[in-house]
PyMOL Python script that loads the backbone (N, CA, C, O; Angstrom):
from pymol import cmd

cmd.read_pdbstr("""\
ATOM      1  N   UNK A   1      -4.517  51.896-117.843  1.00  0.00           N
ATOM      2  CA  UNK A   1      -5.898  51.519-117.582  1.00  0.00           C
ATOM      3  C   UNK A   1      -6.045  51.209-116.086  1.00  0.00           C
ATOM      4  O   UNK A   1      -5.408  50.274-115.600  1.00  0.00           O
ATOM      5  N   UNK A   2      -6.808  51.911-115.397  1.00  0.00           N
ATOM      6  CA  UNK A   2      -6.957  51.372-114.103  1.00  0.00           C
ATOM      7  C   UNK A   2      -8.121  50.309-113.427  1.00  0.00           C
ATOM      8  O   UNK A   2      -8.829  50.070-114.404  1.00  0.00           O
ATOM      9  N   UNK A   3      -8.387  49.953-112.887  1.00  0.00           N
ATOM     10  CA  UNK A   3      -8.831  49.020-111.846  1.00  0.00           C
ATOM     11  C   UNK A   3     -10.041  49.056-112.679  1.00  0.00           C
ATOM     12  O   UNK A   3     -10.372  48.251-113.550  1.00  0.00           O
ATOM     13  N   UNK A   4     -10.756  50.300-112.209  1.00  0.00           N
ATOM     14  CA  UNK A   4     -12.310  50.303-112.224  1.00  0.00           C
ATOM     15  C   UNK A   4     -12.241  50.389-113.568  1.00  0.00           C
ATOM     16  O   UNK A   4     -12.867  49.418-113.994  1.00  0.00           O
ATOM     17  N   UNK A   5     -11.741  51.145-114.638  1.00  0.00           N
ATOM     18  CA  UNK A   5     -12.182  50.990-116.458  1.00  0.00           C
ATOM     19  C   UNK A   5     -12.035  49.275-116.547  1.00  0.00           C
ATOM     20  O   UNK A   5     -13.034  48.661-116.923  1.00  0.00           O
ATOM     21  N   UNK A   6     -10.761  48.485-116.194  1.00  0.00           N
ATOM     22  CA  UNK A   6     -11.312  46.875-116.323  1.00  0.00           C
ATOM     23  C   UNK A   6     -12.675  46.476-115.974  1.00  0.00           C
ATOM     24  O   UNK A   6     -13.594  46.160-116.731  1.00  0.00           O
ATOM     25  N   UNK A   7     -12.647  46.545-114.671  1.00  0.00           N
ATOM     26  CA  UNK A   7     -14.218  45.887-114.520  1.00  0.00           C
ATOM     27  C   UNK A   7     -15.106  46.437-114.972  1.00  0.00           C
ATOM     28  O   UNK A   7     -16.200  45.876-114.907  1.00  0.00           O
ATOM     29  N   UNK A   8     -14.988  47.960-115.712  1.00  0.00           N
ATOM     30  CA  UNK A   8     -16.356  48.441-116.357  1.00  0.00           C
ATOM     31  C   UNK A   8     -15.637  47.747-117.956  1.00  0.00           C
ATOM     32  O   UNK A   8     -16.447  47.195-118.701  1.00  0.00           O
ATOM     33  N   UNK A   9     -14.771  47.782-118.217  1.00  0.00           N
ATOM     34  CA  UNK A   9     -15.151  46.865-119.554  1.00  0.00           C
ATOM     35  C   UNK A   9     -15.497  44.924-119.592  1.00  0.00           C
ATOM     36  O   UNK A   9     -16.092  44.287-120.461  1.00  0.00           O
ATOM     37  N   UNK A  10     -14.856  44.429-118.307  1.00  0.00           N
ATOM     38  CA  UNK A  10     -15.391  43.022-117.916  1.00  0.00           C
ATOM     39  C   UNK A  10     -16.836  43.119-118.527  1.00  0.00           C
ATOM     40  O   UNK A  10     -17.367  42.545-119.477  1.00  0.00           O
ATOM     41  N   UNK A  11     -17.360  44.251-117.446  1.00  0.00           N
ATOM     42  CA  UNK A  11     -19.102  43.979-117.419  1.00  0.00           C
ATOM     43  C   UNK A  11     -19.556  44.248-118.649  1.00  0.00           C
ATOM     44  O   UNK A  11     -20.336  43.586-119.334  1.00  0.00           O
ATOM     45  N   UNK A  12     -19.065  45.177-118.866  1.00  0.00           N
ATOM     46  CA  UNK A  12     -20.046  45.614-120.751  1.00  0.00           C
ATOM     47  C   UNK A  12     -19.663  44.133-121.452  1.00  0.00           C
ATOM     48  O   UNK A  12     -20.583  43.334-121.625  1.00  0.00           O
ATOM     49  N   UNK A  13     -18.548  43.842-121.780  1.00  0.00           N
ATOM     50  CA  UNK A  13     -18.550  42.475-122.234  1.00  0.00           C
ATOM     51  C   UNK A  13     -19.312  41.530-121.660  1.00  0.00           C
ATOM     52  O   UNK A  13     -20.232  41.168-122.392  1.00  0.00           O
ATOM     53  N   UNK A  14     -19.253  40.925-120.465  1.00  0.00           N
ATOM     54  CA  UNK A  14     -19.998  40.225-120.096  1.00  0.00           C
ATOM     55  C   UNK A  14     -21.695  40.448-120.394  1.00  0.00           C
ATOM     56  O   UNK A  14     -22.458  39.585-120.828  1.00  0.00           O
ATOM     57  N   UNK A  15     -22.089  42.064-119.978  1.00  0.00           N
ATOM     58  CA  UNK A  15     -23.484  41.888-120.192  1.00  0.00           C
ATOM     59  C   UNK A  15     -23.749  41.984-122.254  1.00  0.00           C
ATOM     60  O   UNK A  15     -24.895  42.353-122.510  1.00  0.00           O
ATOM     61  N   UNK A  16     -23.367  41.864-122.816  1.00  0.00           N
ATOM     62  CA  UNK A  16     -23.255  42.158-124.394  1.00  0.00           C
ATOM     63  C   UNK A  16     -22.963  40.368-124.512  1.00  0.00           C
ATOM     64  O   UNK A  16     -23.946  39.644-124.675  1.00  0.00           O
ATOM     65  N   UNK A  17     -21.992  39.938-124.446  1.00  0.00           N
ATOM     66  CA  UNK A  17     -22.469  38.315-124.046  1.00  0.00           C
ATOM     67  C   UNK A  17     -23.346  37.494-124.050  1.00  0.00           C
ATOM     68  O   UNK A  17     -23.672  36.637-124.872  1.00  0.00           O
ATOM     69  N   UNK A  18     -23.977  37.973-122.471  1.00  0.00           N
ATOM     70  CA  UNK A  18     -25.054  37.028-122.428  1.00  0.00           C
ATOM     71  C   UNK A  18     -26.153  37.742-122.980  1.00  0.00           C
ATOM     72  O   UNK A  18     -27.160  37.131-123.337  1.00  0.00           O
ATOM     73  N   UNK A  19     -26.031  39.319-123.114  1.00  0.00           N
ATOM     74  CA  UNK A  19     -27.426  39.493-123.871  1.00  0.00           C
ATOM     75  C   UNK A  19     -27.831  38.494-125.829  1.00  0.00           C
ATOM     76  O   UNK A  19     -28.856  38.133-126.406  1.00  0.00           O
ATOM     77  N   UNK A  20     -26.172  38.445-126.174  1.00  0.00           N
ATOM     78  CA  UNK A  20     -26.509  37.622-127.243  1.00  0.00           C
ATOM     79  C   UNK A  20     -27.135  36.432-127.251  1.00  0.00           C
ATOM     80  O   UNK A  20     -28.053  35.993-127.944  1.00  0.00           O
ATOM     81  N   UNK A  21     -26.160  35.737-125.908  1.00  0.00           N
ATOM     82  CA  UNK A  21     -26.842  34.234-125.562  1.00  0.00           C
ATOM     83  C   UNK A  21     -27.841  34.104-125.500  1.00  0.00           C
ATOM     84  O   UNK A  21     -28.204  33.071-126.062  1.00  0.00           O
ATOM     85  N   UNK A  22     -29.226  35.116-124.708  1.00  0.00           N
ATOM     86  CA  UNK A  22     -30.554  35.287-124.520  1.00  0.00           C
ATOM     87  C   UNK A  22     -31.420  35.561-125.776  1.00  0.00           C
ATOM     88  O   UNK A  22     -32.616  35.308-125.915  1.00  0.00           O
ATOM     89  N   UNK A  23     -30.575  36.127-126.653  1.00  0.00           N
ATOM     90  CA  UNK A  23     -31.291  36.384-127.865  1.00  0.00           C
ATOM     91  C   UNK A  23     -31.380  35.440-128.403  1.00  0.00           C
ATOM     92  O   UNK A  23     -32.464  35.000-128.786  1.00  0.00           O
ATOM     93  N   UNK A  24     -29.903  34.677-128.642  1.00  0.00           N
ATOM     94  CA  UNK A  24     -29.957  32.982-129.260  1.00  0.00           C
ATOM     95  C   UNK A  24     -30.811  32.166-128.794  1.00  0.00           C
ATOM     96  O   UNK A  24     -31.443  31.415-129.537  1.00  0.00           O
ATOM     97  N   UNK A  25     -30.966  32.186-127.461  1.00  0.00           N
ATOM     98  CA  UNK A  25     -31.777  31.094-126.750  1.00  0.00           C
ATOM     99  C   UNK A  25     -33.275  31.501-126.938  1.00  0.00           C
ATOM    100  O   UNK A  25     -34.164  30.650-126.988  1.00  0.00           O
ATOM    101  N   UNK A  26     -33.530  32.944-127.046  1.00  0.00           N
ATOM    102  CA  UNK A  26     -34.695  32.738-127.629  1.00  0.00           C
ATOM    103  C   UNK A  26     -35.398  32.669-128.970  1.00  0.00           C
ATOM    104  O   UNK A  26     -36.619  32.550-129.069  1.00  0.00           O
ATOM    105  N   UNK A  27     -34.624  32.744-129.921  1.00  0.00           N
ATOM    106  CA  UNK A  27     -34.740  32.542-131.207  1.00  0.00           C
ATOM    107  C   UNK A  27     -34.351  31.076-131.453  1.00  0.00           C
ATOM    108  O   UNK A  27     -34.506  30.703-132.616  1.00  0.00           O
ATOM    109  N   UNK A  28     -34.066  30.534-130.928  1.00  0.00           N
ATOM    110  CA  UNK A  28     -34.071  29.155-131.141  1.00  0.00           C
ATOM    111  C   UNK A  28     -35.611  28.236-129.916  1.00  0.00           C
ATOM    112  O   UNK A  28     -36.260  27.218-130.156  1.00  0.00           O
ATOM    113  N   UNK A  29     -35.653  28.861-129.106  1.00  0.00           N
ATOM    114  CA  UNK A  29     -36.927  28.282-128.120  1.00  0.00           C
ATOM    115  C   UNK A  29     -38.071  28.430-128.887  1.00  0.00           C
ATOM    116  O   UNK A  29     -38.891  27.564-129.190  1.00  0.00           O
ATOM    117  N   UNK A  30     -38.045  30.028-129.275  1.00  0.00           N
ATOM    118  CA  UNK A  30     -39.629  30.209-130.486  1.00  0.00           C
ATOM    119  C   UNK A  30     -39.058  29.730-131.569  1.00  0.00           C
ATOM    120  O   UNK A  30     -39.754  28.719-131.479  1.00  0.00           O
ATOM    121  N   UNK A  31     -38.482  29.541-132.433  1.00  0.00           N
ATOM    122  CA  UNK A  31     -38.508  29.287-133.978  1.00  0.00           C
ATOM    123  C   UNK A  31     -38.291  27.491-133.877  1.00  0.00           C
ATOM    124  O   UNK A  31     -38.874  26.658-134.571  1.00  0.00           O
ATOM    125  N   UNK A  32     -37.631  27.324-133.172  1.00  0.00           N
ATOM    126  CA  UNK A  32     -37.581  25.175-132.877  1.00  0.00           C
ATOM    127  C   UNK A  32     -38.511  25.148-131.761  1.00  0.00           C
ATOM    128  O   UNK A  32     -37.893  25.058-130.700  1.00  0.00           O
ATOM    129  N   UNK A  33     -40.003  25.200-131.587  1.00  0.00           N
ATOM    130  CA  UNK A  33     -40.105  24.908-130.360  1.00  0.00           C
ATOM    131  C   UNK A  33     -41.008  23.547-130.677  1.00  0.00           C
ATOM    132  O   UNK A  33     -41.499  22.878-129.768  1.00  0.00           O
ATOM    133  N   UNK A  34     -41.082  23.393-131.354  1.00  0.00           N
ATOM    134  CA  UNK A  34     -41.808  22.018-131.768  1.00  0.00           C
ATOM    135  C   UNK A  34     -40.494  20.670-131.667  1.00  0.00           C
ATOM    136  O   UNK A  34     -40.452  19.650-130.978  1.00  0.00           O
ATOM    137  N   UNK A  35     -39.820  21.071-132.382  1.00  0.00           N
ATOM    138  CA  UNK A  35     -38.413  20.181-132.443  1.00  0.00           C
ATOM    139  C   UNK A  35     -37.848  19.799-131.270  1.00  0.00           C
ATOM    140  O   UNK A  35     -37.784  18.677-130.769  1.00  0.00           O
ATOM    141  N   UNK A  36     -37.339  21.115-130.783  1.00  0.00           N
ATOM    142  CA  UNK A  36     -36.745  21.158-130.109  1.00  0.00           C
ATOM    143  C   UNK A  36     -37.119  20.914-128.918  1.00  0.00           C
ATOM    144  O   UNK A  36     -36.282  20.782-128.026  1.00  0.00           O
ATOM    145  N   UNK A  37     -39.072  20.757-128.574  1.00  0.00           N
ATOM    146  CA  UNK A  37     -39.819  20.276-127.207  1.00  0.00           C
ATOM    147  C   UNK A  37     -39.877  19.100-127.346  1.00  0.00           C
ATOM    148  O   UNK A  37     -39.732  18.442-126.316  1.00  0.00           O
ATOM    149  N   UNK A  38     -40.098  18.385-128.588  1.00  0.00           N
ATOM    150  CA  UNK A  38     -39.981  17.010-128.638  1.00  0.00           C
ATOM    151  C   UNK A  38     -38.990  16.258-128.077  1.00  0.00           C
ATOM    152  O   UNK A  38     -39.167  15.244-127.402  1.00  0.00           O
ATOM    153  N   UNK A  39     -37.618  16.916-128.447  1.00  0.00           N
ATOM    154  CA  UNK A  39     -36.781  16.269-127.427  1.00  0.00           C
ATOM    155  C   UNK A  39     -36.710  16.704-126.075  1.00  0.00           C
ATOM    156  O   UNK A  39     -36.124  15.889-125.363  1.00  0.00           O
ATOM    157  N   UNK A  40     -36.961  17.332-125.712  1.00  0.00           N
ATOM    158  CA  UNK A  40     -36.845  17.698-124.266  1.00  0.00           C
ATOM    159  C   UNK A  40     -37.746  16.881-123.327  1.00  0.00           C
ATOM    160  O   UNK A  40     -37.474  16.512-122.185  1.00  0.00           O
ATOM    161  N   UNK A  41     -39.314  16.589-124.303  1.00  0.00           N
ATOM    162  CA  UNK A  41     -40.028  15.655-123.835  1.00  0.00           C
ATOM    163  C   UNK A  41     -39.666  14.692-123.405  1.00  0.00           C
ATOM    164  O   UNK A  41     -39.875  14.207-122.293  1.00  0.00           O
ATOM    165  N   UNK A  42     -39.008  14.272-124.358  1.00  0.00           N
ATOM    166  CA  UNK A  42     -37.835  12.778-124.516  1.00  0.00           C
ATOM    167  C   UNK A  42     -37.403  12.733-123.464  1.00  0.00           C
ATOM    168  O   UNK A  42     -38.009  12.063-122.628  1.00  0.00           O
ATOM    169  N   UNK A  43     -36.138  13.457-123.083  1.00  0.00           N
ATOM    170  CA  UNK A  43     -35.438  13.720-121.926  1.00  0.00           C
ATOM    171  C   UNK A  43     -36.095  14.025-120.405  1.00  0.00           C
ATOM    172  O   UNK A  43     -35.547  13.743-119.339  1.00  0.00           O
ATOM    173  N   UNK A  44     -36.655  14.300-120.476  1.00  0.00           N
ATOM    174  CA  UNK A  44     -37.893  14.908-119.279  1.00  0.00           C
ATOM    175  C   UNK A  44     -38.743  13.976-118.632  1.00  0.00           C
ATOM    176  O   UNK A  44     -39.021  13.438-117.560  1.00  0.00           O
ATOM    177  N   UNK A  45     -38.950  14.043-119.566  1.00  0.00           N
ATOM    178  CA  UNK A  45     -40.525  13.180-119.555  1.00  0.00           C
ATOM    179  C   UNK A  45     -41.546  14.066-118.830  1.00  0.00           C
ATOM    180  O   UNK A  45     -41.951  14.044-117.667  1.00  0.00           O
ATOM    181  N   UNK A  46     -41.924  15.096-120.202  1.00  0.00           N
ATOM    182  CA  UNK A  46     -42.571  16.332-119.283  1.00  0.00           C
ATOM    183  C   UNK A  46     -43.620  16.289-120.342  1.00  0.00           C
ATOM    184  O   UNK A  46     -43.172  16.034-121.460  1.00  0.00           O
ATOM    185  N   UNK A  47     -44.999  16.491-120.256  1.00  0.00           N
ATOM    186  CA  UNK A  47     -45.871  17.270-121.547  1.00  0.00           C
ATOM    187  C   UNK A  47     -45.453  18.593-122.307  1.00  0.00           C
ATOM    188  O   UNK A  47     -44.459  19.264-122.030  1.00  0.00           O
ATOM    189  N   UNK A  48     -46.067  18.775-122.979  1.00  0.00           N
ATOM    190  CA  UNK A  48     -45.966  19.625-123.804  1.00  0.00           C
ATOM    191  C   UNK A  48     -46.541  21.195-122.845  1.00  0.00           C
ATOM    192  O   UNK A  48     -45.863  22.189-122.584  1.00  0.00           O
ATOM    193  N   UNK A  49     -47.299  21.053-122.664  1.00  0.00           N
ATOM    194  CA  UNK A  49     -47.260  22.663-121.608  1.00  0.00           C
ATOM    195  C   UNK A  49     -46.595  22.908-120.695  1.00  0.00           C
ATOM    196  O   UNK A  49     -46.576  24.064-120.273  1.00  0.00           O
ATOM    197  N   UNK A  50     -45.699  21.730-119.982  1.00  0.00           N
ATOM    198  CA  UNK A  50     -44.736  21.680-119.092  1.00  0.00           C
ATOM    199  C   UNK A  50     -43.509  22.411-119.726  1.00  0.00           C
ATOM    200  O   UNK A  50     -43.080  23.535-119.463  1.00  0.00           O
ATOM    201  N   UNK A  51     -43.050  21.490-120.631  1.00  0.00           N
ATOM    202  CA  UNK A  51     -41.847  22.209-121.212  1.00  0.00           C
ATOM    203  C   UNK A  51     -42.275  24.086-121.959  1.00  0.00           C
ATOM    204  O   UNK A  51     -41.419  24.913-122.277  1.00  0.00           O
ATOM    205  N   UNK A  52     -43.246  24.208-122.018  1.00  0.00           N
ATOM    206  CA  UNK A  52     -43.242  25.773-122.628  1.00  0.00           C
ATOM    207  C   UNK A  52     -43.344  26.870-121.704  1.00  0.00           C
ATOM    208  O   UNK A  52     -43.188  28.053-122.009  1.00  0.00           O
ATOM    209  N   UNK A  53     -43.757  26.184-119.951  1.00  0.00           N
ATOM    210  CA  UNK A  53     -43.699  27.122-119.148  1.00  0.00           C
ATOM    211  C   UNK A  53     -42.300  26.782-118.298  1.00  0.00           C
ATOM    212  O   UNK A  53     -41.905  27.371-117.292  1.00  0.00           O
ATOM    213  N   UNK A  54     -41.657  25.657-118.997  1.00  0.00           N
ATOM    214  CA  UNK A  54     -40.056  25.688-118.592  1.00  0.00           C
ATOM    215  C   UNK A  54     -39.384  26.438-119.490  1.00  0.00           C
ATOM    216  O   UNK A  54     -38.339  26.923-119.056  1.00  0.00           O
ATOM    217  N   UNK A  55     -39.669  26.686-120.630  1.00  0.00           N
ATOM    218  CA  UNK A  55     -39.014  27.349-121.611  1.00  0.00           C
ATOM    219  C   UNK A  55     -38.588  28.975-121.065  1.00  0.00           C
ATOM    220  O   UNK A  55     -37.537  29.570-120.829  1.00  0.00           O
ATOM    221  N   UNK A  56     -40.505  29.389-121.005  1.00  0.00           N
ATOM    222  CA  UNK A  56     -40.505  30.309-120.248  1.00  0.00           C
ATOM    223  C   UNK A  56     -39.696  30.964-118.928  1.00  0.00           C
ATOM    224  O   UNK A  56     -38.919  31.907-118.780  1.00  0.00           O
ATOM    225  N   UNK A  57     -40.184  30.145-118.217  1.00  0.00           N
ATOM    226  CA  UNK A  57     -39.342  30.438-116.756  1.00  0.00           C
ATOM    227  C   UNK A  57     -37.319  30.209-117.083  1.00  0.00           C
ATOM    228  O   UNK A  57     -36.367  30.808-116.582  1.00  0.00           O
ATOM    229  N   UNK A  58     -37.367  29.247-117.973  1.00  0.00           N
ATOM    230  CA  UNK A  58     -35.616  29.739-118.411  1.00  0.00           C
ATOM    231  C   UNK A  58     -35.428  30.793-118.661  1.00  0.00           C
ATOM    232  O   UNK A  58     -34.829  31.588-117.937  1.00  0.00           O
ATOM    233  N   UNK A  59     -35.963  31.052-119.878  1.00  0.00           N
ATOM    234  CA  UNK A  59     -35.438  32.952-120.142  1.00  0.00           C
ATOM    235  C   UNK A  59     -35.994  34.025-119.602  1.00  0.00           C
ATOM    236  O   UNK A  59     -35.662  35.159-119.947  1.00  0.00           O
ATOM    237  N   UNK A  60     -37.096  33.731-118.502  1.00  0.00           N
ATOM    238  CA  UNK A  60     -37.315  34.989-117.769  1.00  0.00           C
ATOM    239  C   UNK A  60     -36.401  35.055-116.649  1.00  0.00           C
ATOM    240  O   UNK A  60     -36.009  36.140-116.220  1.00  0.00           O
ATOM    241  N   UNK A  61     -35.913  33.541-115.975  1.00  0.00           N
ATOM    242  CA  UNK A  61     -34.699  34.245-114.970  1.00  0.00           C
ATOM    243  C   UNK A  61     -33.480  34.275-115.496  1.00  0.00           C
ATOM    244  O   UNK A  61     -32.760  35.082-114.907  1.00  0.00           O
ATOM    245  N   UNK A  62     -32.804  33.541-116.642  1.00  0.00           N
ATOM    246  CA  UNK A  62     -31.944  34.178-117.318  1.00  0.00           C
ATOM    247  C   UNK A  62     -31.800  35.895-117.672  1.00  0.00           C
ATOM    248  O   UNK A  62     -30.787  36.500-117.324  1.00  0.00           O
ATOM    249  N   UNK A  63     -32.694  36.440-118.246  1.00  0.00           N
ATOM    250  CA  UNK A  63     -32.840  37.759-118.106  1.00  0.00           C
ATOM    251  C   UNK A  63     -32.820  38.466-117.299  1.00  0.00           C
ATOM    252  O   UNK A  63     -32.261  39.562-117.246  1.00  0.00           O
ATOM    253  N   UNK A  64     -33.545  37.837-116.412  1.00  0.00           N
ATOM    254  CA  UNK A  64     -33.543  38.614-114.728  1.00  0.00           C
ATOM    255  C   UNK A  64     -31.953  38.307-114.142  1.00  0.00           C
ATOM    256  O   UNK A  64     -31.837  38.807-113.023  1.00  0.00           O
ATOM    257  N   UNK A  65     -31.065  37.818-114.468  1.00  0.00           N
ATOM    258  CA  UNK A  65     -29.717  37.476-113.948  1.00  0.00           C
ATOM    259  C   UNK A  65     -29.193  38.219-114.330  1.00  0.00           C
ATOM    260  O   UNK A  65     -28.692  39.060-113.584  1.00  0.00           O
ATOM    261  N   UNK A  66     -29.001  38.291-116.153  1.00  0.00           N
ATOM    262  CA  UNK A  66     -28.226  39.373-117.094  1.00  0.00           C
ATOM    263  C   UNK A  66     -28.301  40.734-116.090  1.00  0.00           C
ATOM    264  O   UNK A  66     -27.406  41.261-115.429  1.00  0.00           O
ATOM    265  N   UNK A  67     -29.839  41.121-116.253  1.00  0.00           N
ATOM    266  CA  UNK A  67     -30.035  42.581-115.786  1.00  0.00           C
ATOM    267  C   UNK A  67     -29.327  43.159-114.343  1.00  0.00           C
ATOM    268  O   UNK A  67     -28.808  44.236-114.050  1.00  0.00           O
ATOM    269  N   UNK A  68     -29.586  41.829-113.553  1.00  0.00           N
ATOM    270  CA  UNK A  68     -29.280  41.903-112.200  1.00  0.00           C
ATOM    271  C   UNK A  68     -27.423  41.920-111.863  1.00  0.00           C
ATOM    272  O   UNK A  68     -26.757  42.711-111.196  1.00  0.00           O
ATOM    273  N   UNK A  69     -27.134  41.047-112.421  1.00  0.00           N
ATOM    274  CA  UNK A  69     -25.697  40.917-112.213  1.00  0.00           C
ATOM    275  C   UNK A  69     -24.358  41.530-113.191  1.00  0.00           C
ATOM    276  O   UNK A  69     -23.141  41.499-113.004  1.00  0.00           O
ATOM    277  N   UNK A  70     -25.405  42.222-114.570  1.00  0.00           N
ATOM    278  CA  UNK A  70     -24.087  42.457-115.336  1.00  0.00           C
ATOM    279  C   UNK A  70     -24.483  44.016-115.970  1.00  0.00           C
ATOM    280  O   UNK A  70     -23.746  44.985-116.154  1.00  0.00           O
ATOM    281  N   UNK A  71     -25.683  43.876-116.177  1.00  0.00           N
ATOM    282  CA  UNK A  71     -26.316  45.223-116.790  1.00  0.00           C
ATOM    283  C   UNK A  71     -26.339  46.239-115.530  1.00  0.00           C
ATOM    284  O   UNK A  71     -25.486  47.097-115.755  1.00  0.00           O
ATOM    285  N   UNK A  72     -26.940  46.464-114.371  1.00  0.00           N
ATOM    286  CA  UNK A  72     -26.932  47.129-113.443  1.00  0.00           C
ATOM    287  C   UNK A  72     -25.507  47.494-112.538  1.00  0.00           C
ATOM    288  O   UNK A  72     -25.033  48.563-112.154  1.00  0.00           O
ATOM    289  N   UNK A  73     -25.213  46.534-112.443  1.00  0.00           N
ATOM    290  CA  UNK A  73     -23.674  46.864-112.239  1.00  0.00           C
ATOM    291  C   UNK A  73     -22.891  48.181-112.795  1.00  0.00           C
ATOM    292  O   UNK A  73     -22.409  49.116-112.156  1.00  0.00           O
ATOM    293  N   UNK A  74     -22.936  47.876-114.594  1.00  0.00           N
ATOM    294  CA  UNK A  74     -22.149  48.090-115.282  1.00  0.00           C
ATOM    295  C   UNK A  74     -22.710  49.678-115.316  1.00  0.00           C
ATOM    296  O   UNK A  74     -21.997  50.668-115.479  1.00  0.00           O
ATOM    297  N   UNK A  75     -24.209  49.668-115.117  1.00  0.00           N
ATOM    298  CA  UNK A  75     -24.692  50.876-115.152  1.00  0.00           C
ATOM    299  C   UNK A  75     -24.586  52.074-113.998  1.00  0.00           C
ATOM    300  O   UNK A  75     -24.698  53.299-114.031  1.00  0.00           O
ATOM    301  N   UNK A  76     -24.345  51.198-113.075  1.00  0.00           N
ATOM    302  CA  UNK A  76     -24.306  51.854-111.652  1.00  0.00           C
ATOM    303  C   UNK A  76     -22.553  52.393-111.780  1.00  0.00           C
ATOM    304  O   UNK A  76     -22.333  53.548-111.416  1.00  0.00           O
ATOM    305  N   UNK A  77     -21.829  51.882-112.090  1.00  0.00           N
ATOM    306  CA  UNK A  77     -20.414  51.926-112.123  1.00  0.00           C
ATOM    307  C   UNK A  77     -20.128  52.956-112.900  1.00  0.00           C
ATOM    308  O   UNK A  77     -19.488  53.899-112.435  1.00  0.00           O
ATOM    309  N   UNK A  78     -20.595  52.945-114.334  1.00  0.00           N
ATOM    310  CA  UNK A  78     -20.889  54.030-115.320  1.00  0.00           C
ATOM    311  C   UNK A  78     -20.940  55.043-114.973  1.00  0.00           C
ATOM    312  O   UNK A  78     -20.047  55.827-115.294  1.00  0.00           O
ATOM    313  N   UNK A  79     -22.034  55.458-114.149  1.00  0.00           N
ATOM    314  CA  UNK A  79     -22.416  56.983-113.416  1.00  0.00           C
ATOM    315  C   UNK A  79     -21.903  56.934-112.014  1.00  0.00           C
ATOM    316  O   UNK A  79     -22.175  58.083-111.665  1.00  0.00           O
ATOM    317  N   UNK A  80     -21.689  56.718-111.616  1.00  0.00           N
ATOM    318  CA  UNK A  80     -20.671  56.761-110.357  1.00  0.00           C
ATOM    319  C   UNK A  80     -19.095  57.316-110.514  1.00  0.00           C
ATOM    320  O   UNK A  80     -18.475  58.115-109.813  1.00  0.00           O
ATOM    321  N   UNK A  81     -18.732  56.638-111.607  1.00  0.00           N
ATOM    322  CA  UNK A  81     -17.188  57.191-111.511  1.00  0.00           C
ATOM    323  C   UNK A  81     -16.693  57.812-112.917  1.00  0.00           C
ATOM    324  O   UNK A  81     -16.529  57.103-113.910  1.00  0.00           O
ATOM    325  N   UNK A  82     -16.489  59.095-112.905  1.00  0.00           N
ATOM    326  CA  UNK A  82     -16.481  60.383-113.871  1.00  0.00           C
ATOM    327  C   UNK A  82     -15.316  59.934-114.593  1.00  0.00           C
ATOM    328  O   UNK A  82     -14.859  60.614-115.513  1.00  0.00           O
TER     329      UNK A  82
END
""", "prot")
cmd.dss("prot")
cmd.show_as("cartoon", "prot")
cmd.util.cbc("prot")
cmd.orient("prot")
């Protein structure tokens, strides 16, 4: 196995990873978001539209990270080396 098949399997793992994590995190943000804002309220001490456009802005730059740092990579690497 050489060099570059590792880091192209690092990345597929890695981006398959966190794409699960993102899925978890958002199936738990929409399906608990009552629950689960209540405490955050708690912790925060934020309103309730605060925490849903924090919710938000978590998994939109989470996603934007995945894509950026593990998916594009992995894709660029992919077609680059035969």
């Amino acid at each position: 196995m050489t060099s570059w098949e590792i880091v192209l399997a690092a990345l597929g793992w890695c981006t398959l990873i966190n794409l699960g994590m993102l899925t978890f995190s958002t199936v738990i943000v929409v399906g608990c978001e009552k629950s689960v804002g209540r405490l955050h309220q708690k912790w925060f001490h934020l309103e309730s539209h605060e925490i849903r456009q924090e919710y938000f802005r978590y998994l939109a730059n989470y996603k934007l990270l995945v894509l950026v740092f593990n998916l594009v990579p992995y894709l660029a690497l992919r077609l680059a080396i035969p």
